[in-house]
C-alpha angles and dihedrals in degrees: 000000000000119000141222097266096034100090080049097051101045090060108047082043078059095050101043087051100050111087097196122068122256125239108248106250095223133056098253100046116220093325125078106216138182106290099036083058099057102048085042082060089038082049095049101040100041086057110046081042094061090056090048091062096035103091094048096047079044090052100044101030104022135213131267125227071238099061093034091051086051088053101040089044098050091032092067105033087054095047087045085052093057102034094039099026114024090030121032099024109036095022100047107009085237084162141004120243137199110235099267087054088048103051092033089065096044082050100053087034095056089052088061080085084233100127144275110322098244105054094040071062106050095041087056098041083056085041086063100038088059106022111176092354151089103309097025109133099211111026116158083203093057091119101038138256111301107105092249081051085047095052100050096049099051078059094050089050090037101051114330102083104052080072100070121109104214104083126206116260122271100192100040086043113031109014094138088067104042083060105063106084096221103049090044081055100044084047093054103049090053088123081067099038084051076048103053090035095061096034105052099063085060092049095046085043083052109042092044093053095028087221128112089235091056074059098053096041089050100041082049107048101027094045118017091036095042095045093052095039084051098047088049099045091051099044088055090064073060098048115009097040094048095054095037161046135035120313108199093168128065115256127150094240138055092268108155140191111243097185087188094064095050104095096051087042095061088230101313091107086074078079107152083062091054093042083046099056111358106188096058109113092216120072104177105060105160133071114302100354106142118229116164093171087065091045092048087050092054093054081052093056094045086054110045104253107097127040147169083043106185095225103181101235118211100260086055090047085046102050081049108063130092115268098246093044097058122117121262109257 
């Protein structure tokens, strides 16, 4: 069975062995510059914006089954396409996929309006490497543990540190990835997939009502909204999930579990057990702890699409858990 460091190590080992250099896998290479900056804080803002105005346009104007289908749709096949796609399959190897699979998840993950997918890759691969520590890109415990300290750190995992310029390597981090031709290239064309992304729910809205503002609800709940409630939702694995909640597994970092973020997470938030053993491809591994991106990768098995799924058996949860959490014989 895989362990924690050996998606890590394979591909530093990879890196280390290539002797010529790698193309970045993003348009800015491993700088943020200007220009990248501005439309990250347009991308951010709009967005959260959009939420903020969302419960009294709802109230006055109301929402259609219409504009609430685009948002719940998109919603989910962007936040499958991180946790399943982005996460648990080009981050951790959880499973193996035939190509269409595989381009079929950089694709909806790319959708998520998260970033390109390498270096989503590569930023969560370190993330690993130095969880909760020195190195880590997005610790809420940067500062360190009064409660200002705290407060200022949940921001910096949350949304600040998206902000510094200095990226994670691709090539040292997620070399595997930059050198398969099709997902360089998906990675690379996240500025059309953020197009297509925002600009599919209007169209839909607009097609189905055959009004423009069909096309402006839609446009509004199905794209500005989602894309605000799904960036939340996911930064808080980062923040929330890292400061808080039980941790009935053994990891070397402040991972929690945060049950009431389950559900919009899509299972991440059953994060001590991820942190515990990451390259499992379940999260939620105990009763009733609801998990639909394990239950989308074993449709996968069953159909062909997905194998060498690294279901966690009961003996490997087990050997896992806290001594004072584990079960009575």
């Amino acid at each position: 069975m895989t362990t924690r460091s050996d998606v890590l190590d394979d591909a530093s080992s990879a890196s280390e062995g290539s002797d010529q250099a790698i193309p970045s896998a993003t348009l800015g290479g491993e700088q943020k510059g200007s220009i990248e900056q501005i439309t990250l804080v347009l991308f951010i803002a709009v967005p959260f914006l959009a939420i903020a105005a969302a419960v009294p346009l709802a109230w006055g104007w109301g929402v259609s089954w219409l504009d609430l289908g685009l948002l719940v749709f998109f919603y989910y096949l962007g936040c499958h396409g991180i946790t399943i796609g982005f996460h648990r399959y080009f981050t951790h190897g959880s499973f193996k996929a035939k190509r269409p699979l595989r381009i079929a998840l950089a694709v909806a993950g790319s959708l998520a309006v998260e970033g390109p997918l390498v270096r989503w890759v590569a930023d969560h691969r370190k993330h690993h490497k130095f969880s909760d520590a020195e190195g880590d890109p997005h610790s809420p415990w940067r500062y360190g543990e009064t409660v200002p300290a705290l407060l200022k750190g949940l921001w910096w995992a949350h949304i600040g540190w998206m902000f510094d310029e200095e990226q994670t390597s691709q090539e040292k981090y997620a070399p595997d990835l930059v050198k398969d031709p099709a997902i360089r290239l998906i990675s690379r064309q996240f500025v059309y997939w953020t197009l297509l992304s925002l600009t599919l729910p209007a169209l839909i809205g607009g097609l189905v009502t055959m009004s423009w503002w069909g096309a402006f609800t839609g446009f509004f709940w199905g794209s500005l909204v989602r894309v605000g409630l799904l960036h939340h939702v996911t930064w808080s694995i980062n923040s929330i999930c890292h400061a808080v909640g039980k941790r009935p597994f053994r990891s070397r970092d402040r991972s929690g579990n945060v049950w009431w973020l389950a559900v919009l997470s899509c299972g991440e938030s059953w994060h001590n057990l991820h942190h515990a053993d990451p390259t499992s491809a379940r999260h939620g591994v105990m009763r009733g702890q609801v998990d639909s991106s394990a239950r989308l990768i074993r449709w996968f098995e069953k159909l062909g699409w997905a194998y060498d799924v690294r279901w966690p058996s009961q003996e490997r949860i087990d050997s896992r858990r806290k001594q004072e959490a584990a079960e009575p014989a």
